[in-house]
C-alpha positions in Angstrom: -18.5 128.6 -111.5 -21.2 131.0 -110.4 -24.4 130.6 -112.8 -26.5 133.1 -114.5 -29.8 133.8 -115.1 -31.6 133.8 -118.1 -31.9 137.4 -119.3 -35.2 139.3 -117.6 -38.3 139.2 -120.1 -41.2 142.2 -120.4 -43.9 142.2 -118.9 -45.3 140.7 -122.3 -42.8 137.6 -121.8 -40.8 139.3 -124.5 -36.9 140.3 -124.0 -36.1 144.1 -123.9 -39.3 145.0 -122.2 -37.1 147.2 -119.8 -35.4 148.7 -123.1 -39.1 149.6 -123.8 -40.4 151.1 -120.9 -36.9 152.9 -119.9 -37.3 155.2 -123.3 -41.1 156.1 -121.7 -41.8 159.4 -121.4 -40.9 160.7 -117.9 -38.7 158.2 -116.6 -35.3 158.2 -115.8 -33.6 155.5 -116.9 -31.8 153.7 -114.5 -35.4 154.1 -112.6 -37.0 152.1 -115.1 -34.4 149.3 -115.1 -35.0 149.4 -111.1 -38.5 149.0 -111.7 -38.3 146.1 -114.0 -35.8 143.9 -112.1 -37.5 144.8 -109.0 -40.7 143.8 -110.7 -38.8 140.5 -111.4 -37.5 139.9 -108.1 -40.6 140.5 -105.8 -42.9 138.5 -108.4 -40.1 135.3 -108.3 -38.8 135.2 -111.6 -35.8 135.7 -109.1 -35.7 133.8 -106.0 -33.1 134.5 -103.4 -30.0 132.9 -103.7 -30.2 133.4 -107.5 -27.7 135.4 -109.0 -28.1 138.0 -111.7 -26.8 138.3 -115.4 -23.4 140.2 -115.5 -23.4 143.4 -115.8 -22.1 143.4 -119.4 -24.7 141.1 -120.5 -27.2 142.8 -118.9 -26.7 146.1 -120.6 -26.6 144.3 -124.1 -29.9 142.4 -123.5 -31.6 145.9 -122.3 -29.8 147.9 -124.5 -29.1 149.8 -121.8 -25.5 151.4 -120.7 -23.4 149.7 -118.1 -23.7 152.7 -116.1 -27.5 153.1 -116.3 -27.4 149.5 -115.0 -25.4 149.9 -112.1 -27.3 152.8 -110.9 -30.3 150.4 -110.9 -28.8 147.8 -108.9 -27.6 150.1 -106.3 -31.1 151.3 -106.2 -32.1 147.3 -105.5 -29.2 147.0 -102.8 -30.7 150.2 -100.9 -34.1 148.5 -100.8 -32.5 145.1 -99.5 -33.2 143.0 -102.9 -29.7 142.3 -103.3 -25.8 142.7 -102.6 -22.9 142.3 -105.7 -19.6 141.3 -104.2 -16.2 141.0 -106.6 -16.4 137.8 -108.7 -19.5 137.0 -106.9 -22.0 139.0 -109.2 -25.1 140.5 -108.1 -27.0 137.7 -105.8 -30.6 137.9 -104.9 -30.9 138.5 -101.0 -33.4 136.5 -98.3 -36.7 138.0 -98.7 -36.4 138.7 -94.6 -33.7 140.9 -96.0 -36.1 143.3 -98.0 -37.2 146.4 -97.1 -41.0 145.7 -97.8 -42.4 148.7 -96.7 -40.7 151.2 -99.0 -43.6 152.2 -101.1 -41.5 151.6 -104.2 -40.8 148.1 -102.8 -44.7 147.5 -102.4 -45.4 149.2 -106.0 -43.5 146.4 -107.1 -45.0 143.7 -105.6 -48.3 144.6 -106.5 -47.2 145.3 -110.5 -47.8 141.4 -111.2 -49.8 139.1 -108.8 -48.9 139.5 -105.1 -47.7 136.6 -102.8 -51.4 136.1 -100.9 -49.3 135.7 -97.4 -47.5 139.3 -98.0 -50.8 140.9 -98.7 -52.0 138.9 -95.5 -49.1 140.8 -93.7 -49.7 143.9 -94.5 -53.3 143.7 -93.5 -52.1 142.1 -90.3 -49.4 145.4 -89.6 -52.5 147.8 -90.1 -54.3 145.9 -87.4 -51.9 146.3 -85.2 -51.0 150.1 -86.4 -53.4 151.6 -87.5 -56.4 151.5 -84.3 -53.8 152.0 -82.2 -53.3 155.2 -83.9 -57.1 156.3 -84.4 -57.2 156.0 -80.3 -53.9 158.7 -80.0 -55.6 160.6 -83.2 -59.1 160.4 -81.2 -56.9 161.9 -78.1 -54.4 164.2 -79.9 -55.7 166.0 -82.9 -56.8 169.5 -83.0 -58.9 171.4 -85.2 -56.6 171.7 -88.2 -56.3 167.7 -88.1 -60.0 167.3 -88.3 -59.9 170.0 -91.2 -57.7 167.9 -93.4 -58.9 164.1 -92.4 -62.7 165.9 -93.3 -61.8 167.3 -96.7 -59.7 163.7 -97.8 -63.4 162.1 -96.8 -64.8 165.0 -98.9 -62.4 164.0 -101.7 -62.9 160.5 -101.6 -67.1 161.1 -101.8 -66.4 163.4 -104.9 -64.0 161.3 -106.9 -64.6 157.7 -105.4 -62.3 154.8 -104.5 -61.9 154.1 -108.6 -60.0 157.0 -109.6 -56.6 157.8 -108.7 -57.7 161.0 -106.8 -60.2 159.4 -104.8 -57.4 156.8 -103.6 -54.8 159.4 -102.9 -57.6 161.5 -100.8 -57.4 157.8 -99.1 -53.9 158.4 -98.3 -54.0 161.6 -97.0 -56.7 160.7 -94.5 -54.7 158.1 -93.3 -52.0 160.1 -93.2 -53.6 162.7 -91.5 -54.7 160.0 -88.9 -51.2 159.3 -88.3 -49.9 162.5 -88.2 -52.4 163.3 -85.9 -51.0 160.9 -83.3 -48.4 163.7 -82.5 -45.9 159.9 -82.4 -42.9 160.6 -84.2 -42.1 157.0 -84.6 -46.0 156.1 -86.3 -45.5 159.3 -88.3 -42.6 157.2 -90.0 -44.9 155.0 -91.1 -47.5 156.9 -93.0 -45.6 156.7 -96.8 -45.3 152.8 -96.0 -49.6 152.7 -94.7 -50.3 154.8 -97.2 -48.5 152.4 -100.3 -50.4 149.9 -98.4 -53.7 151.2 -98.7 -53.3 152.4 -102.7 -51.8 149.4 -104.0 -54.2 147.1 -102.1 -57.2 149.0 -103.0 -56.0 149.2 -106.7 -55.4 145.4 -107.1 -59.2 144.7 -105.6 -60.4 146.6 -108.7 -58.3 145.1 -110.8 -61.3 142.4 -112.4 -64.3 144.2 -110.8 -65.8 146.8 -109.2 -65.1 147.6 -105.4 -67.0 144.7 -103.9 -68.6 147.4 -101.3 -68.3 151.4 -100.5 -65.8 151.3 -98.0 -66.0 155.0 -97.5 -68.7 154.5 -94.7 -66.6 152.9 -92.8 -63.9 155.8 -92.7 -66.8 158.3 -91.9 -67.2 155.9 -88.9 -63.3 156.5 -87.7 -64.0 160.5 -88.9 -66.8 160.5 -86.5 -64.9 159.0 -83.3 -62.1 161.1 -83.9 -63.7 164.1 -84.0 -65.5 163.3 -81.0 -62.2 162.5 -79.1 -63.3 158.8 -78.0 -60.1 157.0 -78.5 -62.1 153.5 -78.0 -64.9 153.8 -81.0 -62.3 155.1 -83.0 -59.8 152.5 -82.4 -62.3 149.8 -82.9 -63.7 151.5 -86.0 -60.8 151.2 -87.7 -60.0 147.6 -86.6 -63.3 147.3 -88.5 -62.6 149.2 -91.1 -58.9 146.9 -91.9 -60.7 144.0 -91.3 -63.4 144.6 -93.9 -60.8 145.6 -96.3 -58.7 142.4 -96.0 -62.0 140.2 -96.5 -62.4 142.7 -99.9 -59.3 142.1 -100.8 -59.1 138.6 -100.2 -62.3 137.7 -102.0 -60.6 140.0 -105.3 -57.6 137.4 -105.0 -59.9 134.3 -104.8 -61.6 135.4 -107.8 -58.4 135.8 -110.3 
């Protein structure tokens, strides 16, 4: 006999805290059920392997319909969180299973505390991607790249790193670093660095201020870029992630 969970809580520890938040304003349901039991998942109030309240249950305790509810979990089986099978029920997957990159996947993680070796990860894949790319940018990008990756820097000055425009001028000049690579394959990647970059930056000011102004260090990669040397800019940026992983490490050893 397959056994069930115990019904997902709010984020308050309450039950029907999905109930809540689905009849928000400007959410679809089925998105807001999604949310919350992806919420659940990546946090480990569900660990893989563990299997889900049926689908009948489920509804009641979110007072939700079945339908809404079924649309959510196919929304968890296209991310990789989990797989229903006849009789079965709706099993939590291996986490090597997840797609961590989708930027819903990483909003998720970050909506509780993050696991401190997936933060470590993500730093680790920006080493790896993202002065690799600031050397193609450095060799590649032409005068309309320069434009955009100079007003996000512009942006980020005027709003700062605590607002939510100053972080999404953040992501466009990452993006714009990326795109500027003329690399299909990296320009794949820029929704994923960019969720990466918001959701770590957000959770470092979650308790405190912004340790340091980061934004010198992205004038730094501006700079090299727009001078087409491939090297400074590739090791400005490996500065530049490196710094930000020691920010974000010291917000996480001060929770």
């Amino acid at each position: 006999m397959v056994e069930e969970k115990r019904p997902l809580k709010g984020a308050d520890g309450g039950e029907g805290g999905a109930a809540r938040e689905a009849r928000g304003p400007g959410r679809r349901l089925h998105g807001a059920i999604a949310h919350k039991l992806g919420t659940a998942i990546l946090s480990g109030q569900y660990a893989p392997g563990d299997v889900l309240s049926g689908e009948v249950a489920f509804a009641e305790e979110l007072e939700v319909s079945r339908s809404a509810y079924r649309e959510a979990i196919q929304v968890l089986t296209a991310k990789g969180l989990v797989e229903s099978r006849p009789k079965a029920g709706t099993r939590v997957l291996p986490r090597n299973r997840w797609n961590l990159l989708d930027p819903e996947v990483l909003a998720w993680a970050f909506a509780g505390e993050p696991d401190v070796q997936f933060v470590r990860d993500l730093f680790e894949l920006r080493a790896i991607v993202e002065p690799a790319a600031a050397r193609l940018a450095a060799q590649r990008r032409d005068k309309d790249d320069i434009r955009l990756m100079r007003d996000a820097l512009a942006a980020m000055r005027r709003h700062t790193l605590a607002t939510e425009a100053g972080r999404a001028a953040d992501r466009d000049f990452h993006n714009a670093i990326l795109n500027a690579t003329r690399n299909d394959a990296l320009q794949t990647l820029s929704a994923s660095i960019g969720a990466a970059v918001n959701w770590t930056t957000q959770f470092k000011q979650r308790a405190r201020a912004l340790p340091r102004n980061p934004i010198p260090d992205h004038v730094r990669v501006f700079d090299a870029i727009a001078a087409g040397d491939g090297a400074a800019a590739a090791e400005a940026m490996g500065v530049l992630v490196e710094l930000a992983l020691e920010d974000t490490a010291s917000a996480m050893t001060r929770r």
